[in-house]
Phi, psi and omega in degrees: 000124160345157146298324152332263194316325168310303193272358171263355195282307183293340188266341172306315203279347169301325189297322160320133205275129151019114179210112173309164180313105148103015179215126191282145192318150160334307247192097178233129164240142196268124178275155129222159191252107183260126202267337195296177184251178210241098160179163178088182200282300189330306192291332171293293193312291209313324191289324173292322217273303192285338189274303205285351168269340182284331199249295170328311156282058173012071182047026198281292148310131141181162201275121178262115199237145191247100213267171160052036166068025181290300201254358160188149183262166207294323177296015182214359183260002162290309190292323186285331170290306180313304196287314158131039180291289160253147193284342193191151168176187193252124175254115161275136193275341184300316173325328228197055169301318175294263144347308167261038163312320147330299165322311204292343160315308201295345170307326177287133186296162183196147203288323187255112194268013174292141186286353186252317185299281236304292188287322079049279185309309201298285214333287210281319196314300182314307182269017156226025177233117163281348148296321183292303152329259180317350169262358153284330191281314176303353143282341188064050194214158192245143170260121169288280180205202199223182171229153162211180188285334194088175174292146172275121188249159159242141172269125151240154199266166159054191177291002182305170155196154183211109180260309198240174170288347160312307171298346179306307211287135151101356175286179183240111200228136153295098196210152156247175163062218199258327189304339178260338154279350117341301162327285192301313176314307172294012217008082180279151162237135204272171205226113177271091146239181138009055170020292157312332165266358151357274199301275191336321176269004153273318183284349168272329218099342200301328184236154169280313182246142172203133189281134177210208179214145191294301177320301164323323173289321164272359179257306159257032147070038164267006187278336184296347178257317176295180205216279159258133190241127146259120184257108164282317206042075192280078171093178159174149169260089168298351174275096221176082180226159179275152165216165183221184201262130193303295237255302180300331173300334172299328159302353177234146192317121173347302163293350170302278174341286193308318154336340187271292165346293171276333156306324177304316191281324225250306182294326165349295180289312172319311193261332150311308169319295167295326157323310190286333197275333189286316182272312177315320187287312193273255237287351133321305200286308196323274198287020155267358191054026158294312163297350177128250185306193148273106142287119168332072197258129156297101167291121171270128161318144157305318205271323163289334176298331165312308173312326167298324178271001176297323162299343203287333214293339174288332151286340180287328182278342196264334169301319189269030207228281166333311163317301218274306178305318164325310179122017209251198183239096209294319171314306207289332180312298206310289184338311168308301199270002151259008145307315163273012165266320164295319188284344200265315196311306173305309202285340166279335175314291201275007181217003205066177199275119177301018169251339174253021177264170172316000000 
């Protein structure tokens, strides 16, 4: 064994609870690092994901979670999970481009932009392509499951409105990600803050526009600014996993593993459900003024909406190119993962969302 691998096998087994020779402790608590605050659909999905593991592993399992970036902030939580500062926690792929490159499919926009198809494909992809697999391990992280944003919307202030991609060129826009390069192609003029700085920048003028999440728009209270919502359904960012530390994983018994595993895949339906149920609830309320103005909410046409992904196709060759430089094989992960993004799809068309079939 490495020195590495020594001094991480040893700092794993401090974290672990007492455990006799060849039998893993009563009682393992997982630090994880949450850089968000314990409020919202997400922070609900993670809080089912630590009780159902606790109560499915007769208390064996269970999560000491460290909310709101007390104990690492999102730009520190790959390095802090590897290393074992913490055993687990939520990893952005935006964060980490490189090193998560994988992770970073879910980013690219693609038309089935439902939040239960995205995770549901990352969900199988991650945990069965063995490529994918070794390009976690080569971080020294385990992938658990997966989170996602939900679809991308843009909110605008003032006389602004966005019916079409058009209505794009000469506004002042809020955008991240490929979504803001994109933007910036069609000609937007893109404006950089915060997430948190929203309300202010609708409410000054300083941005016309701004990409979001519906659910998101009532928690920070931008409809009191706002004018209009274009539901684009843009997309979504899915590069977005739960992980774990490779050396702790290694250490707990198969049926542990499988246990994770399946609470992951279990939280998948929870926390889509509630996402979905959370934004369907905010684009009712927007044009009554309940959330604050009357909002406008704008139905984008199919046929302008197609057009957004006619952009996509050029980020899809610089992902599988990157990939391909990487050592990895970029075409076929892609090919995979939009089969499975068609297969979760047929299947919600034809049976619905698995909480409402019979």
């Amino acid at each position: 064994m490495g020195i590495n691998k020594l001094i991480r096998s040893l700092m794993v087994g401090s974290v672990l609870t007492a455990a006799t020779v060849g039998q893993v402790a009563a009682e393992t608590t997982f630090r994880y690092a949450e850089a968000t605050p314990n409020r919202g659909a997400r922070a609900a999905a993670l809080q089912h994901f630590a009780d159902q593991l606790n109560e499915q592993s007769g208390g064996d399992m269970k999560l000491d979670i460290h909310w709101g970036g007390a104990l690492l902030k999102y730009s520190a939580i790959l390095g802090g999970v590897s290393s074992g500062t913490a055993d687990m926690g939520s990893v952005l792929a935006a964060y980490e481009p490189q090193k998560m490159r994988v992770l970073s499919v879910g980013d690219i926009p693609v038309p089935q932009s439902d939040a239960w198809v995205g995770m549901r494909a990352m969900y199988e992809l991650m945990t069965t392509n063995e490529q994918i697999q070794e390009a976690f391990v080569q971080n020294d992280v385990v992938y658990i499951t997966n989170y996602s944003t939900s679809e991308i919307q843009f909110e605008c202030a003032g006389d602004a409105r966005i019916e079409t991609l058009d209505d794009f060129v000469g506004k002042k826009v809020r955008a991240s990600a490929i979504y803001a390069k994109i933007l910036d192609e069609v000609g937007a003029n893109l404006v950089n803050f915060t997430y948190s700085e929203i309300y202010q920048a609708l409410d000054t003028g300083l941005v016309d526009c701004s990409g979001g999440y519906l659910y998101a728009m009532k928690a920070f209270k931008t409809p009191e600014v706002s004018t209009s919502v274009a539901l684009m359904d843009w997309g979504q960012i899915a590069g977005f996993a739960m992980v774990m530390n490779k050396w702790t994983w290694d250490d707990l018994s198969a049926e542990q593993q499988q246990l994770l595993r399946k609470v992951g895949s279990e939280m998948v339906d929870f926390y889509a459900e509630k996402l979905i149920s959370d934004n369907q609830e905010v684009r009712e309320k927007l044009p009554t003024g309940e959330l604050g103005n009357k909002v406008e909410v704008i139905e984008w046409s199919d046929e302008e909406r197609a057009k957004l992904f006619t952009h996509s196709d050029k980020y899809v060759k610089e992902w599988v190119e990157d990939m391909n430089k990487a050592g990895f094989d970029g075409q076929a992960i892609w090919d995979e993962y939009r089969g499975l993004l068609h297969k979760y799809q047929s299947e919600l068309d034809e049976k619905g969302y698995p909480w409402a079939r019979g």
